[in-house]
C-alpha positions, 0 to 999 in steps of 0.5 A: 658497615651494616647494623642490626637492632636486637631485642629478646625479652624474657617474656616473650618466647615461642616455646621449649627447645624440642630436642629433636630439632637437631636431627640427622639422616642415615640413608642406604645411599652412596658411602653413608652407611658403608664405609659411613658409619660401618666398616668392618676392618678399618683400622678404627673399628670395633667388633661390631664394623663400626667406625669409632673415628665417625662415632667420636665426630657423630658424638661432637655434632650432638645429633639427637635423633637419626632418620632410617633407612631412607629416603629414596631408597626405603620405597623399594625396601624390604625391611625382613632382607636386614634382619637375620644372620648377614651371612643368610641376608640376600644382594639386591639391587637398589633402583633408587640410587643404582646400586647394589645393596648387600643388607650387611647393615640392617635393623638390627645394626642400626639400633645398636649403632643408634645406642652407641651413637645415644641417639633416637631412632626414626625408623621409616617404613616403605610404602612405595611398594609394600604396605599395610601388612609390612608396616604392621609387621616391622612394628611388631618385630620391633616393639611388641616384646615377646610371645608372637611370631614377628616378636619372636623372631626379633629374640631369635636373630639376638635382640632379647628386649623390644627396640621401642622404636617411637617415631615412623614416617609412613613412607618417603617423597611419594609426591615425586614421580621419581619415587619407586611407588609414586601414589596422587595424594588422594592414593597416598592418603589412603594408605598412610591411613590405614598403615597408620591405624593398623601400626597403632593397633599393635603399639598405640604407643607410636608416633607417625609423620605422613608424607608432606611435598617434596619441597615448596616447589613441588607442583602438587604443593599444597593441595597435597598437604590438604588432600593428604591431611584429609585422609590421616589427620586423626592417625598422624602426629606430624607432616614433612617437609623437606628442602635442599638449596644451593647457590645458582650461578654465582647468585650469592646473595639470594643463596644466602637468603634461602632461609627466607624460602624456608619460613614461607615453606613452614609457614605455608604448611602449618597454615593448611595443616591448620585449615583441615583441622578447622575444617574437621572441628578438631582440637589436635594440632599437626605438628612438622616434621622438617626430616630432610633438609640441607645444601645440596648442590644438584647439578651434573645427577648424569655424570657416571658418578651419579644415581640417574645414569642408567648406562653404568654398572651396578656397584657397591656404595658408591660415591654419591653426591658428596659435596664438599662445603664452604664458608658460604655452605655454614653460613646458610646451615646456620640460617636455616638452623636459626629458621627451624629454631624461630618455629620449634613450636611447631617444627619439633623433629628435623633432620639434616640429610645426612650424616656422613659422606652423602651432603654430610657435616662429616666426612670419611675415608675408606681405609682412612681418616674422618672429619668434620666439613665447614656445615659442621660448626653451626649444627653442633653448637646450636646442638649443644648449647639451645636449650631451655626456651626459645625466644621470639627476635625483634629485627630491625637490620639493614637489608641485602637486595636479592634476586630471588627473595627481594629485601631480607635481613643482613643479620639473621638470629634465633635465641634461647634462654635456660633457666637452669643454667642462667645462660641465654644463647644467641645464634647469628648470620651476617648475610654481607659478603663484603660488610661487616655487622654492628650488632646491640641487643636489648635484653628485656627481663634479664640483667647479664653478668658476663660473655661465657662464650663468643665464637666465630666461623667466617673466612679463614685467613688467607682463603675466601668464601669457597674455603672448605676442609679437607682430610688433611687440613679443617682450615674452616671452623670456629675461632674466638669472636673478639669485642663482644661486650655486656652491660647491664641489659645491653650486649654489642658486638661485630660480626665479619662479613659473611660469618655465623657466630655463637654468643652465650651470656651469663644472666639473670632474670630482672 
């Protein structure tokens, strides 16, 4: 058995919760939007081809914000192909991901399915091979309310009132030679700049995140961040980042570490994003914009089922990198979301890639059922219930030994604490696969009155960490967590080997 020492206190906390840390990915990509999110004739779906099984789960999951159209994919996008009466829409081909693309679903749906979904748009813009007329363009169709050419026309293909769109990322990846448009950063800085300025002269009103690496693994990362910075730091609002992890041969314990991948990552980039606002002598801060992140099992990208195998036709969404998630996949989700949290000062939008289907907590069937995957959990309480402040955690755990990231915690934890509601949520890992957790945490400035909800996901009975949910039975989910006591400042509690768990508490301030 493994034990960890908690303490929170009123007092110290990192900031509010930003809301749309809880974020999501909607990407012309496989089977995320076709037969997704949109598919005219299911036997759920309403006028409109949208399936109201996958809206009823997206609902559940809490996303707050949703990320679009790509990805890859938006680097050979042309946003004017979405827009108009589908039946006059062309077909093109999709490099990214090669496929065929019919633009059935385009801007227009995507805003009304967002509404449904009461979720906040980020709309991408592509800068692979478009640029600062497009940007400007798209910005004006979108926004500007009515009188002009672009504005107009958004009237006249049925949408009356502006979409109001406020977050747009200035391209996607072009640090990556795999990118349609692949720009050095000194390339890429130059024109996120000046598509930046020209998207803020039509609606000064935006929010814009610049391109940042591709991951920490990226050969160019850093200098990247620095060079990119250099060029747009007075037009943007925040730098991405994205990461994908997976377990690598068996290596369980350093797959469940990762998370600590993902500090350093954060950390690295709010240092340089710093260091040129230093160097410029200037007050604003760069905040992040962590807009792709998840598991991702990256193996076998030349199977005929995959995007990179140039030797098979041409299809319409096909299916693409739909990993099926475990016990082991959730308890990482979680860490990372507790990553993400820890640093919500400065990473204040994220987005799990992605939705539905494509690495997605939900998944569908053409014809047939939805259904939530084991990742599913940890993203929708921490969704439902961080709220208010987060609180910095003092660790003292026993360690697990790793081959990739040396010693880190057993127990990973983030914490919030609503003021309005007098609850204070704790959100746990415990990283042992064969241990179980003793847990006390020391509540500083706050007197606790009674456990209000206590939930577990680990392995199911009878199965082991490879267990996952199907269409025909979710055996992976959350149960009640048993022996979790309160006294006074004082909650004790014990986790099951390899489990992420909630645990929310009724207090009141000492």
């Amino acid at each position: 058995m493994s034990t960890a020492r908690i303490t929170i206190d009123r007092d110290f906390t990192v900031g509010e919760v930003p809301r749309r840390l809880f974020g999501s990915f909607v990407e012309h990509m496989g089977r995320c939007v076709y037969t997704g999110i949109f598919e005219p004739g299911h036997p759920s779906a309403d006028e409109r081809g949208f399936r109201r099984d996958v809206l009823e789960l997206v609902r559940e999951l809490g996303p707050t914000i949703v990320r679009y159209p790509g990805g890859n994919f938006v680097s050979g996008y042309n946003w004017e192909d979405g827009v108009g009466p589908v039946d006059e829409r062309p077909t093109r081909i999709d490099g990214a991901w090669h496929t065929i693309e019919t633009n059935a679903f385009g801007l227009h749906e995507f805003v009304e399915w967002a509404r449904e979904a009461d979720v906040e748009v980020m709309e991408a813009i592509n800068l692979g091979t478009r640029g600062v007329d497009a940007a400007r363009a798209l910005v004006e169709y979108a926004n500007h309310p009515a009188g002009t050419a672009w504005s107009d026309l958004r009237r006249e293909n049925g949408a009356e009132d502006p979409f109001d769109i406020k977050v747009w990322c200035l391209g996607n990846e072009l640090d990556g030679p795999w990118q349609i448009g692949h720009k050095t950063a000194d390339e890429y800085g130059r024109l996120a700049q000046e598509a930046g300025k020209a998207m803020k002269l039509v609606d000064p009103s935006i929010e814009l995140v610049a391109v940042g690496s591709s991951g920490s693994g990226m050969p160019t990362f850093g200098e990247w961040e620095y060079t990119v910075l250099g060029h747009v730091y007075d037009e943007v609002d925040y730098l991405s980042l994205h990461a994908y992890y997976q377990e690598h041969d068996g290596d369980a314990k350093s797959f469940l570490a990762t998370a600590v991948d993902m500090d350093y990552f954060i950390e690295s980039v709010i240092s340089t994003a710093d260091a040129v606002g230093a160097k410029r002598k200037s007050r604003k801060r760069i905040n992040l914009s962590f807009d792709e992140w998840n598991v991702w099992y990256q193996t076998g990208l030349d199977t005929p089922d995959q995007p990179h195998n140039v030797g098979k036709q041409w299809r319409k969404h096909p299916r693409l990198i739909e990993d099926e998630y475990n016990v082991t996949d959730a308890v990482v989700v979680g860490t990372f979301l507790n990553s993400l949290l820890r640093h919500g000062d400065r990473v204040t939008i994220a987005n799990q890639a992605q939705l539905v289907n494509v690495i997605a907590p939900i998944r569908s069937e053409e014809g047939g059922a939805a259904w939530r995957q084991s990742i599913f959990w940890p993203f929708a309480r921490m969704s439902q219930l961080a709220r208010g402040s987060i609180l910095r955690t003092a660790v003292t755990s026993d360690r697990i030994d790793t081959a990739k990231y040396g010693d880190a915690d057993a127990v990973d934890v983030s914490a919030t604490w609503d003021e309005e509601s007098g609850r204070l949520a704790l959100f746990l890992a415990n990283r042992g696969l064969d241990e179980t957790a003793d847990v006390s945490v020391k509540l500083g400035g706050f007197a606790a009155s009674a456990i209000t909800r206590a939930e577990v996901l680990t392995v199911p009975e009878g199965g082991d960490r490879f267990s996952s949910n199907t269409q025909d039975a979710e055996r992976v989910g959350l149960t009640p967590l048993e022996g979790v006591s309160v006294e006074g400042s004082a909650v004790t509690l014990r986790l099951p080997a390899l489990s992420w768990a909630v645990v929310e508490v009724a207090v009141t301030t000492a």
